[in-house]
N, C-alpha and C positions, 0 to 999 in steps of 0.2 A: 783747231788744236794743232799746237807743232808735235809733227812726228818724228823726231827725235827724242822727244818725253816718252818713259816708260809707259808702255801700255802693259795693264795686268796680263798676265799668261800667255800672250803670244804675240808678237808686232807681223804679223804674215800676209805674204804674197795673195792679193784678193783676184781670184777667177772665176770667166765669167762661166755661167749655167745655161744650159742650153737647155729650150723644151720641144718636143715634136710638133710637127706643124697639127694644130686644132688643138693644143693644150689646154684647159682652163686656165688660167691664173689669177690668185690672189690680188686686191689692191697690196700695194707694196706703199706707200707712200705714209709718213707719219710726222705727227706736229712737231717732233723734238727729235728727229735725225738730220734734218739739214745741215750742211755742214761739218754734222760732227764725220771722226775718222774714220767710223765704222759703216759711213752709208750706204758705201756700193755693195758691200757685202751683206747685212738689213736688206736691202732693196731685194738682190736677190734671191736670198733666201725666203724672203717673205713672197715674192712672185712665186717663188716653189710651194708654197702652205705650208713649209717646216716647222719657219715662226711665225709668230702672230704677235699683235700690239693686245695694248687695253685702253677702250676710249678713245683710238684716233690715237695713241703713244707708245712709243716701243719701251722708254726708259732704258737707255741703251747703258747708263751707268749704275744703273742697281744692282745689286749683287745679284746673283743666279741661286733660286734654288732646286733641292735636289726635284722635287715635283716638276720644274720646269724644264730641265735636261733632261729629264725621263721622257718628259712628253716631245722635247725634241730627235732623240734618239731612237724613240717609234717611229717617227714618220719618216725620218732617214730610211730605217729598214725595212717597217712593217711587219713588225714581228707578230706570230699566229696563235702562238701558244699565250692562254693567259692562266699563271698560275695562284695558287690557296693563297687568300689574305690572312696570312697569319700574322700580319703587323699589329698593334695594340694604336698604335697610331692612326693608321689608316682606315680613314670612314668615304663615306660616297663623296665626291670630288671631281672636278674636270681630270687631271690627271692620275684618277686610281688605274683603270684601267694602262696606263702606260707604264705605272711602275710594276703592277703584275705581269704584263709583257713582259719587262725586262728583269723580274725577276725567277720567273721559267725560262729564259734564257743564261741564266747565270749570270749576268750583269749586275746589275743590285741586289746585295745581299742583306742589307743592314746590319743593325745592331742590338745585341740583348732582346729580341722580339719588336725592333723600331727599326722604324725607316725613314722617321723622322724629314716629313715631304715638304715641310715649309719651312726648315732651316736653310741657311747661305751652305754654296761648297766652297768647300776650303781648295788651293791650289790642287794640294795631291791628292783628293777624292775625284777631281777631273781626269786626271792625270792618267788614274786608274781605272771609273769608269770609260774613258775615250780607249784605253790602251784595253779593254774587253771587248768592247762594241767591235772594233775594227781588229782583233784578233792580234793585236801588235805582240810580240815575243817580250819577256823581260830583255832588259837592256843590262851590261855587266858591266858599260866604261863608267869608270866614274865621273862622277856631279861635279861640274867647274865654280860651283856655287860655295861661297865663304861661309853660309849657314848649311852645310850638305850634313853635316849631322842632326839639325834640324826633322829631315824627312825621315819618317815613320818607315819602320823596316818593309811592311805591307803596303807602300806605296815606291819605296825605292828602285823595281825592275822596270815598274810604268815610265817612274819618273827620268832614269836613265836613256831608257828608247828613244820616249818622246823626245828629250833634249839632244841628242846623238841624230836624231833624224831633223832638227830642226825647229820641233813643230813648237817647243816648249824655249823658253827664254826667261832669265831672270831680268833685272834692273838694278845694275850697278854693281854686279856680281852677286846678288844676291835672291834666292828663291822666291824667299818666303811662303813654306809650304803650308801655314796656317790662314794666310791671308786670299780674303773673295775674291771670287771670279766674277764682273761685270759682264752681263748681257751682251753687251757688243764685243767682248774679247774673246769668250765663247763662241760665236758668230763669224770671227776673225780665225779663229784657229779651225773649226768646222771647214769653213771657205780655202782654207790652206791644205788639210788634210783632203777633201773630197773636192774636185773638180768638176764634176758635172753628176748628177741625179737622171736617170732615166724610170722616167715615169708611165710613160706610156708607147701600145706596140708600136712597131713600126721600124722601119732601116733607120739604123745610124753609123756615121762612118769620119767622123771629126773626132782627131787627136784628144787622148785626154792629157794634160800636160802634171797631174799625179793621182787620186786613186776614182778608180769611177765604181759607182750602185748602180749596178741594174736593178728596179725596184718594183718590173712590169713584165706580165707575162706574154709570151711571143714579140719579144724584141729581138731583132735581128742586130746585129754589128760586124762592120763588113772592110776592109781593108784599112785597119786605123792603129794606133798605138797609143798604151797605155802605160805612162809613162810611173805606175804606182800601182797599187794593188786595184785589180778586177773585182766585185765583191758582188754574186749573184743573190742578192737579198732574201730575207725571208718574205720579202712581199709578191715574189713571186709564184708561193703556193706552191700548188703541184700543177705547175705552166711548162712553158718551152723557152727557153734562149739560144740562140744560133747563135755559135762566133764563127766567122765568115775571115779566115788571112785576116787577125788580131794578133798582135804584138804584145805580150804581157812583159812589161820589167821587174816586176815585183810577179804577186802571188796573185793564182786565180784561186778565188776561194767562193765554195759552193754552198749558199747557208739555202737556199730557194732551187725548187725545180722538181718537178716528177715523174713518172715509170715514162713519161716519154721525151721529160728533160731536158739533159746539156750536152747538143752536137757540137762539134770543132770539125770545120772543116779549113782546107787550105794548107798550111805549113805547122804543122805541129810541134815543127822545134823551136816555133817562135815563143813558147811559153815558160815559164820556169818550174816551180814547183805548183802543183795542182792541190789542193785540200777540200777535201768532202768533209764537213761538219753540217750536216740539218739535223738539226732541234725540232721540229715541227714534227705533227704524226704527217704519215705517209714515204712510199718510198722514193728514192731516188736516183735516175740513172746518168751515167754519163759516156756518151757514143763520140767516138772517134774515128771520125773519116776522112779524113785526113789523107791516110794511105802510108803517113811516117808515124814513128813514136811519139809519143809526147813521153817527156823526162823521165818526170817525177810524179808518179801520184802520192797522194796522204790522206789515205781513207782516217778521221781522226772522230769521225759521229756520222752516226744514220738513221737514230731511230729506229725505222720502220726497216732498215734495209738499203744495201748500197750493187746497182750493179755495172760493172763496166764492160764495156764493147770497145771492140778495135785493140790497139795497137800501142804497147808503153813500154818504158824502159825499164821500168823502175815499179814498183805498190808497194807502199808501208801498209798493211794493215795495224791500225795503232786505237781500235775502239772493239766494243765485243759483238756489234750487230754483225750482221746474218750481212756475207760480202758474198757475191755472186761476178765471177769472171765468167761473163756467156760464152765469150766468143774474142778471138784472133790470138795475138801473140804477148805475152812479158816474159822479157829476157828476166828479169828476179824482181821474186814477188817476197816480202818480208813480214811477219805474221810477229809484231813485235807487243802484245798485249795478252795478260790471262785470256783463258775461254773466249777465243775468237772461234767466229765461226766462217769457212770459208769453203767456198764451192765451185767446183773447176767445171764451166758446161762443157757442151760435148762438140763446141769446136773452136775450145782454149787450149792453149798449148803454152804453160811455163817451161824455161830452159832451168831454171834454178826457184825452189821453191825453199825457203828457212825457217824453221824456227828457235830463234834462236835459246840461250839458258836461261831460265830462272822467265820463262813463259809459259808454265804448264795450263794444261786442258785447254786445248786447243783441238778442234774437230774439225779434220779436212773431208771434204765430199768429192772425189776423182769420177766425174761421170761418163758413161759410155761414148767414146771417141775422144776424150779429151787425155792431154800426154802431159807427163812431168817429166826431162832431162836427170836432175840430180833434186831429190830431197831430203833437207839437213834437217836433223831431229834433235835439235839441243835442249828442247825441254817435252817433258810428256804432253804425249798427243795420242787422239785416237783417227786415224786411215780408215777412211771406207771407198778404197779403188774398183769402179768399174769398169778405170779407162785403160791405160797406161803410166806406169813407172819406171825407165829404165834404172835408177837408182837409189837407192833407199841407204842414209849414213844416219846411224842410231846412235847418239850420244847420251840418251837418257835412258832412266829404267820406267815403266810401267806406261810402255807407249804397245800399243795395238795398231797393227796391219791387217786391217780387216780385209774382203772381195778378192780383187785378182794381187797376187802377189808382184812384187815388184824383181823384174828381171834381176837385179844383183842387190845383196843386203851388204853392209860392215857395218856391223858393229863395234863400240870404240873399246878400250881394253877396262872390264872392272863393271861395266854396265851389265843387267841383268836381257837377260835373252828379249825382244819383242815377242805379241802374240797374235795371234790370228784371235778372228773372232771368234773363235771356239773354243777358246784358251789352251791352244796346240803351240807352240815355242815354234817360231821362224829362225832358222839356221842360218846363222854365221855363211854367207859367201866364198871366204878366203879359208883358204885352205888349215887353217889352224884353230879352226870352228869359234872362234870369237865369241863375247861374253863370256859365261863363266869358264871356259876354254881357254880365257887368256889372249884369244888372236884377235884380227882386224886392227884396223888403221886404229892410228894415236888420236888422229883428230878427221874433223869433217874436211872435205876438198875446199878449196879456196882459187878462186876465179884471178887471173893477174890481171891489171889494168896495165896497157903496155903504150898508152896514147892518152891525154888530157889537153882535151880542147873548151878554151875558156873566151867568150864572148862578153867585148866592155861595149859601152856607151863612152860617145869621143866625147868630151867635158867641153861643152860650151856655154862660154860668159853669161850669169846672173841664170844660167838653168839650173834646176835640182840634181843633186848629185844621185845615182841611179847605184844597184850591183850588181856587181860581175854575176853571168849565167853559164854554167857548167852547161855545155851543147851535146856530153858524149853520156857514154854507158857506164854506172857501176860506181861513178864518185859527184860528190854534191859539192858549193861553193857555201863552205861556212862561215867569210865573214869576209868583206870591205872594206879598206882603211882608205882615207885620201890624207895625201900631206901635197902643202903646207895643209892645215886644219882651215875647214868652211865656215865661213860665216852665213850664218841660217841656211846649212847647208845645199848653199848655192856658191858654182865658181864665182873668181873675179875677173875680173877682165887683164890682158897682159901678163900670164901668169904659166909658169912651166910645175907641173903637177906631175905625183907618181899617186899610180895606184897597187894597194902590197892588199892581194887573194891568199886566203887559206883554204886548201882542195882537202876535204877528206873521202876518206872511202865510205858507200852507200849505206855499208853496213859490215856485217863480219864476214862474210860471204865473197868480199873483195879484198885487192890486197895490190897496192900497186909495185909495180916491178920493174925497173927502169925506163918508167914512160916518157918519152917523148912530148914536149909542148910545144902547142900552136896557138896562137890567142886571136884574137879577131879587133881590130882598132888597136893604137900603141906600140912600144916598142919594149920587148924585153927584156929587162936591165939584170933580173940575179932571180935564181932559183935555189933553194934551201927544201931539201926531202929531208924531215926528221920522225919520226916515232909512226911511218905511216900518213904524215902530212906533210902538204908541199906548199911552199910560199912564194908564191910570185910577185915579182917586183915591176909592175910596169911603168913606164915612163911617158908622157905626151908634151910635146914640144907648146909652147906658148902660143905661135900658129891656131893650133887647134882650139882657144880660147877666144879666141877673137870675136868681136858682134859687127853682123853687119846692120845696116839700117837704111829706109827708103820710104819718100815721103806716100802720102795716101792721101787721095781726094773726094771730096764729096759733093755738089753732085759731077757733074763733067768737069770735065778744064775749059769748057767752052760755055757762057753764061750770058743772061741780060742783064741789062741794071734793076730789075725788080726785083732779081734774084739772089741769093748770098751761097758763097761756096764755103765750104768748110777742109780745110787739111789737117791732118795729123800725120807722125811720128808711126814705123813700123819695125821693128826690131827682128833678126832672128828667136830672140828668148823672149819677147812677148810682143805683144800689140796694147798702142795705146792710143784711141781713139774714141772722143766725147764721152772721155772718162771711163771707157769702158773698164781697166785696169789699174790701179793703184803702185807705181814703185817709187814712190818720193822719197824714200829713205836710200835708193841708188843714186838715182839720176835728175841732172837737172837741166832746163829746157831753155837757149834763148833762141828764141826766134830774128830774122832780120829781112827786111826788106833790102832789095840789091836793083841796081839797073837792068842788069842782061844776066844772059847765064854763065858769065863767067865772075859774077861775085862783085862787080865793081859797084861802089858808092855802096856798102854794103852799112844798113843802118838799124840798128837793134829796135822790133817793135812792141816786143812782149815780153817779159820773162818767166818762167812757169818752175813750180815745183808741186808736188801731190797728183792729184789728179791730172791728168795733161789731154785739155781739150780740146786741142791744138788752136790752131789761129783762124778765126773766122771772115772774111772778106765782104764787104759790102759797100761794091763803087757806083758814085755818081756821076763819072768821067767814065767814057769807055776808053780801052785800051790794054795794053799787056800788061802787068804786074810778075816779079819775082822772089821768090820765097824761100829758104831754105832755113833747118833749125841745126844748132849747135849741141850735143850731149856732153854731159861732163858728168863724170864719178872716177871714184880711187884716182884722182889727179890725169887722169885721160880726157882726151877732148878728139870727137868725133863731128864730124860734118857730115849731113843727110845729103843727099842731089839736090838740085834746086830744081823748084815746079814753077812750072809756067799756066798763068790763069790768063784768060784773054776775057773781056767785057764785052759786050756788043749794045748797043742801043736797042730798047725794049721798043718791040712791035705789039700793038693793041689788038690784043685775038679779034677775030669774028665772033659775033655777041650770039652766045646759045638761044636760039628759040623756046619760046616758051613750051611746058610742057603737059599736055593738055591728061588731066585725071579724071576729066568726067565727071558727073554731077559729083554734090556731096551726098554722104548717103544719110537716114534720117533715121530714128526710132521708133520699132516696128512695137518693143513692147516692154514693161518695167516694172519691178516691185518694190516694197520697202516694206523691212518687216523686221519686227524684235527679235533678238535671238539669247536665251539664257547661258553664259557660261559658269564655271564653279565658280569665280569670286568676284563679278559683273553682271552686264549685258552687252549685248553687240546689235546696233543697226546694220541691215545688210541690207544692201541697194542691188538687184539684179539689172540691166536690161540686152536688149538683142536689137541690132540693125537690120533693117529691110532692106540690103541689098551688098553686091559683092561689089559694090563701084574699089576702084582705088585710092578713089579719093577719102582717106580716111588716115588720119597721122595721128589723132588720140581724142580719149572720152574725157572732158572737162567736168569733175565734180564738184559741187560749192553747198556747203550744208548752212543753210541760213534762219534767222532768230527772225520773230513778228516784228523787227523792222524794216527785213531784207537787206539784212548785216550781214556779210561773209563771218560765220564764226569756222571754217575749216574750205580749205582749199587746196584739189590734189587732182590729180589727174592718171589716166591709164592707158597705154599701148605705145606705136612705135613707128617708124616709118615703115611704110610699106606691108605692117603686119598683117595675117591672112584670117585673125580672130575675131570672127562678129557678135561675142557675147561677151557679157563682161560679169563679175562678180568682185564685190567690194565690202570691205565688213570695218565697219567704225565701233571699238571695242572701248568701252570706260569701267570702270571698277577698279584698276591702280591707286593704293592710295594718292591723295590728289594734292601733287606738287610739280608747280611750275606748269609748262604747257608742254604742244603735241612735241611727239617723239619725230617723226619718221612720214611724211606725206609724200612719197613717190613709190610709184606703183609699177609692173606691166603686166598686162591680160594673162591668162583672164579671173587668177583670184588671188587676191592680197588678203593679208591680217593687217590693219594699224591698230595698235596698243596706244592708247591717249590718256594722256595723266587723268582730265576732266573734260566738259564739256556743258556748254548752257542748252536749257530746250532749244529742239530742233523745231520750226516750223514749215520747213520746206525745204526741198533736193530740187536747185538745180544742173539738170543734163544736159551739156552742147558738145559737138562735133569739132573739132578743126580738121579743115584739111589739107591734102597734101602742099596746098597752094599758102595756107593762113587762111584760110575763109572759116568762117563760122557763122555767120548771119546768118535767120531764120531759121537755125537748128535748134533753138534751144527748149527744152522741156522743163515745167516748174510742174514739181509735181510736193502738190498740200500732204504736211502730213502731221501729226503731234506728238513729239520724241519728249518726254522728260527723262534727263537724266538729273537726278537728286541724291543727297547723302545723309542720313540722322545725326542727330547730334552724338559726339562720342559719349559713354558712358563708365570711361575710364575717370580714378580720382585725380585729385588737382596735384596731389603730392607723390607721385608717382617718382620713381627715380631706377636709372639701368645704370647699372654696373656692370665692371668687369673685373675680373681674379685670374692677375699673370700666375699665379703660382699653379690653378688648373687648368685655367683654358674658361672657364666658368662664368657664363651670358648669366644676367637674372634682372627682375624688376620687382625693387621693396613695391608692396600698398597692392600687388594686384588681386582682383578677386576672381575664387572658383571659375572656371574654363573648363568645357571638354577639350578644349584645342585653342593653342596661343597660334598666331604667326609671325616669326620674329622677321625685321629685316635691318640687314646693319648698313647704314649709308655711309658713304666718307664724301667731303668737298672740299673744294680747294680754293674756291672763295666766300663769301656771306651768301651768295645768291645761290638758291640748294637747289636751282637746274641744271646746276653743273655737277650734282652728286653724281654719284659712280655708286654699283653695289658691290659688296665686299661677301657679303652672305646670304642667304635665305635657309630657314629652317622652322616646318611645321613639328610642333612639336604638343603632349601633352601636360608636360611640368614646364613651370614656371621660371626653372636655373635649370640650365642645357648647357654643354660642352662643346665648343665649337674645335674646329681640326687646327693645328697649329701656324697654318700659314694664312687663315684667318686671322688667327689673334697676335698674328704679327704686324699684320696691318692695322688691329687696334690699338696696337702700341703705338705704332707710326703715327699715325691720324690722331690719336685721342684729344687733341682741344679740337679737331675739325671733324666727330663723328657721332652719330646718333644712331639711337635704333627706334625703328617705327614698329607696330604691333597694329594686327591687323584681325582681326577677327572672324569668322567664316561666314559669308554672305549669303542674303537672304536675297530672290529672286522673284516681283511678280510682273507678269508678263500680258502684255495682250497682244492685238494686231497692230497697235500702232502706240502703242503706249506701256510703257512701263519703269519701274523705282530700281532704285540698287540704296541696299540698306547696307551699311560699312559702320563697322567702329574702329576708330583708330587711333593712332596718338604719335608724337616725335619727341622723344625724351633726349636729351645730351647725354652722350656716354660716357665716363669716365674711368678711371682706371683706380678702381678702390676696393678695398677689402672687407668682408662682414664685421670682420675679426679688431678691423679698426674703429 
């Protein structure tokens, strides 16, 4: 597919995933993503188990619905909490349990009592769940889109961000905020937004190039940079994560972790704003040892309780759970929410504690050894100090100072006296006894800020653009502009950029007062301080946008001729090698063979766009060959160095010795015996080997009819495996369509599920070994298996329908059942072994209500779908013999109403 065609919801930068070394992974691989644009990103996601196919097929172009991002969006985070199905829609389903997740996390809300799991999402229902999951802020620029009036007011903040950040794209100027989201464009925009998933423990210390999941408890991350938000997931429970010298550009946000948490060690100012939100029960702590401050925290949810250790600049308390500062130092701690609760241990020490107006009931706990500087009481609170408080400024009325009293009180003019816990009035400080006295200060003290230091990211070619990070005390960096304006918010290359900061003050508590600016990368072009905010204008020369590039080889530079080398392309802003990355819509790739290294006879031998798997080599002449590849985007043209491959004439190894495994081993002992399941039987074959030789690579079994006809052929184990028993179970009672499902096995016990199967008359056992040998291993062992089925006793006129108007399964003509079995098939050609299930449901009426994204696919399917009825099964059983009684039927489904 050409990528310059509109791809739905997002055309984005596809990066790779990395997993710890032992990770399990998913098959990734599916019958209808080849080629398409979406592969690299499918591939790895689905190696992560985020996504998954159906049947060997991803359907990378069908719409998305909301049941299926729910269940992607779990597995991103692993969310803990599963909350009340109070949906009307919602019945048992592979994805109920995901949209309950994410509906106790506040992410899906629905609607009118619906959650409606098997409807498409529309643009900006993505837009808005992605912009919850990942905690993105409303966006305020406006929508560059020709239909922006279009999107729904309840979707307009998401849908702002997202596009402002990149991640969201129209086609052709235009949104289309009612129109689906495909499977792979979701896939594309995930892959854009998240860079890497950590899944499991362990060190990791590779750049994330925008937001990384930690998704695993006791992962360490150790000298690396995150070039987008950090997001300690809810899948990591009440675990541990170390950040070890991490670089956060964006936000660390705490949703996973507990009482023994989230340490930061190394450089604490490498971070920005910090946000404590867990939803999950249990508490959560976050230690800093560091030995400097970190910024900013944002206590914004805890649940159970939030506690910090170490050393910060900055605390919003901005939620009502129970905050606990154990221990070290905040220069100003802000209590910006009703009825917070917050508690000073006994060896904290705030310099400036706030609360500010229109924040009542608010309950601070000062405990033995712990000190407060100045505390501002702009709305009622109740104090209960056992530590220290040198100052106490009361702005409001009906606040209490309980325990020890705070060495100097003012109160503001007009406010009613504070009180001890005894309801004793605490006196006015200043000499004109304040409150209803008339005296003390007009207002609370106010900290000056007399320095602002602002740290950028230098903009380098086709990177994501990053923002500015406030590095000092007492003000934050509230917004990021670049100009000229980015395309998918990545520089260009050759290009002179300014970036214009807006600095505000922390809170009310600060106030800046002709501060001085220092910025870190850039140069500073114009400074505007208006109403308490200051706008910086920096400037970065076009120098600083430049890309470099250099070729990469695989394997040596030095090679045989049996051998093929492979090179790629390596960029400062990405890497592209055997496709590992996708930027076709940038850059375009010719390659040339040259004489020498100086370029001469230089003669184009490939030319590439999309994926760039660079040029692969494979000579029959030995000798030196030259190589180097051409870049070209925005009308720029880049040359890589030239690599040099040298050949050599292939030398014939030394031929391995054979390798000696020892006898084969042979069967010491074996059974075969019926086994009853609820709606079948099962043959099960045990046996055991007489001996621990090595030589043993796998159990050959062959289940054979009184002619000694292979009717089933499968086999069990592995090389080198250490398991000398085996156990194997051949199961029939499926109603009986097409043939076996699944005949591959390893030690030492399988289920195979088999549509049917003829009498068995004999099992035979043979060894191979590690060498191929099998001779005179084999065991036949006699035995008399019938498997049979009655004749159905369903009528002839039988007929299933289905009723889009309910949802409503039924079959005219059937008679009295304690128990139907419905099953809904769909296929996609005549031949019904290639059915797929759509449904299953034991039910005891006759017309049953299936869930909506069921009966969507019976819309879909209806001239290619049927339902089978299956009746509950009767079992008789002996040692070596036994029946399966089934009644059953395959009617065509159609899509019809009683009523017609």
């Amino acid at each position: 597919m050409n990528r310059f065609l509109c791809v739905p919801l997002a055309l984005a930068l596809t990066l790779s995933l990395s997993a710890p070394a032992g990770a399990a992974e998913a098959d990734a691989s599916y019958s209808d993503t080849s080629g398409h644009w979406a592969e690299a990103a499918v591939g790895r996601w689905s190696a992560k188990g985020v996504i998954q196919g159906d049947h060997g097929a991803f359907r990378p172009d069908d719409p998305l619905t909301r049941g299926e991002l729910a269940a992607i969006l779990d597995r991103v985070m692993g969310y803990r909490e599963t909350g009340e199905n109070t949906f009307s829609d919602l019945g048992e389903n592979w994805y109920t349990n995901s949209i309950l997740h994410l509906s106790a996390a506040g992410i899906m809300e629905g609607s009118g009592g619906r959650v409606r799991p098997g409807d498409p999402l529309s643009r900006q229902e993505t837009a808005v769940l992605l912009a919850r999951a990942f905690q993105v802020e409303d966006g305020q620029a406006p929508l560059p889109f020709s239909d922006k009036a279009d999107v729904a007011d309840w979707a307009l903040g998401a849908v702002s961000a997202l596009t402002a950040a990149g991640q969201l794209q129209g086609c052709s100027g235009v949104f289309d905020p009612e129109g689906d989201v495909t499977r792979a464009s979701l896939v594309t925009m995930l892959d854009n937004m998240v860079s890497d998933l950590v899944t499991q423990a362990g060190d990791y210390s590779r750049d994330a190039e925008s937001s990384l999941v930690v998704a695993a408890d006791k992962a360490v991350l150790k000298d690396m940079e995150v070039k987008g938000d950090l997001i300690i997931a809810d899948a990591v429970g009440d675990g541990d994560v170390t950040l070890e010298n991490v670089r956060v550009d964006g936000r660390l946000i705490i949703r996973g972790g507990g009482e023994h948490s989230i340490h930061i060690a190394g450089d604490a100012s490498r971070y920005g704003t910090v946000i404590v939100t867990k939803t999950a029960s249990g508490k959560v702590r976050l230690v800093n040892e560091s030995g400097a401050p970190i910024p900013m925290v944002n206590v914004a949810d805890g649940r159970d309780g939030v506690t910090l250790e170490g050393d910060f600049t900055g605390v919003v308390v901005a939620s009502d759970v129970a905050v606990v500062a154990a221990s070290g130092s905040i220069e100003s701690l802000t209590v910006a929410v009703e009825n917070a609760q917050v508690t000073l241990g006994g060896d904290a020490k705030v310099e400036k504690l706030d609360v500010p107006k229109d924040t009542a009931g608010a309950t601070l706990t000062v405990e033995k050894g712990a000190s407060v500087g100045t505390l501002t009481l702009g709305g009622a609170a109740t104090v209960q100090n056992s530590g220290t408080i040198k100052k106490a400024e009361v702005a409001a009325s009906d606040v209490v100072l309980g325990g020890q009293k705070p060495s100097t009180v003012f109160v503001e003019k007009g406010v009613e006296q504070p009180k001890d816990d005894k309801g004793n009035e605490i006196k006015d400080s200043s000499s004109s006894g304040g409150g209803g006295g008339g005296g003390g200060p007009s207002s609370p003290s106010v900290t000056p800020i007399n320095s602002v230091n602002i740290k950028l990211s230098v903009p380098k070619a086709l990177k994501p653009a990053s923002n500015a990070v406030a590095t000092g005390t007492g003000y934050i960096v509230a917004e990021t502009a670049w100009s000229p304006s980015l395309n998918d918010n990545r520089f260009a290359l050759d290009t002179d950029y300014t970036a214009t900061v807006t600095i505000e003050p922390a809170n009310s508590s600060y106030q800046f007062s002709s501060p001085s600016i220092s910025i870190t990368n850039g140069e500073l072009a114009q400074t505007t301080v208006e109403n308490s905010k200051i706008t910086l204008s920096v400037s970065f020369p076009k120098t600083a946008s430049s890309i470099e590039i250099e070729i990469i080889q695989s394997p040596d530079s030095e090679y045989s001729t049996d051998t093929q080398s492979s090179i790629g392309v390596r960029c400062d802003a990405h890497t592209l090698v055997n496709g590992i990355e996708d930027l076709s819509y940038i850059i375009y790739y010719q390659w040339y063979q040259c004489d020498d290294i100086e370029k001469s006879g230089a003669a184009p031998v490939k030319w590439q766009w999309g994926n760039c798997p660079g040029v692969t080599l494979s000579a029959e002449i030995p000798g030196t060959y030259y190589f180097f590849c051409r870049l070209s985007t925005d009308g720029l043209q880049l040359d890589s160095p030239v690599i040099t491959l040298t050949v050599t004439e292939y030398e014939e190894p030394e031929p391995t010795p054979p390798i000696d495994y020892g006898p084969l081993a042979t069967f010491a002992d074996y059974t075969v015996k019926a086994i009853p399941i609820s709606y079948g039987s099962c043959l099960n074959i045990s046996w055991t080997l007489d001996s621990r030789s090595s030589n043993v690579s796998q159990v050959n079994i062959d289940l054979c009819d009184s002619n000694e006809q292979v009717l089933l052929s499968t086999s069990s184990g592995g090389a080198n495996y250490q398991l000398y028993q085996g156990d194997l179970d051949f199961c029939a009672g499926f109603p009986p369509f097409g043939s076996f499902f699944n005949c591959v096995y390893d030690l030492p016990t399988k289920t195979l599920s088999i549509s049917c199967i003829d009498d068995v008359e004999s099992v035979h056992l043979s060894i191979t070994g590690m060498d191929g040998e099998t001779t005179g291993n084999e065991m036949v062992i006699p035995c008399n298996i019938h498997f049979s089925s009655q004749e159905t006793s369903f009528a002839d006129d039988l007929l299933a329908y289905f009723n889009p108007e309910n949802n409503t399964l039924g079959v005219n003509g059937l008679t009295d059942a304690s128990e139907y079995w419905f099953y809904l098939y769909a296929y996609q050609y005549p031949a019904k072994n290639d059915m797929w299930l759509m449904d299953n449901i034991v039910s005891s009426s006759k017309n049953i209500v299936i869930d909506s994204a069921t009966a969507a696919k019976v819309e879909k399917y209806q001239s290619k779908a049927y339902v089978v009825l299956l009746s509950p099964s009767c079992v008789q059983t002996a040692e070596h013999e036994f029946q399966i009684n089934l009644d059953y039927q395959c009617l065509p489904l159609s899509i019809w109403s009683p009523d017609t």
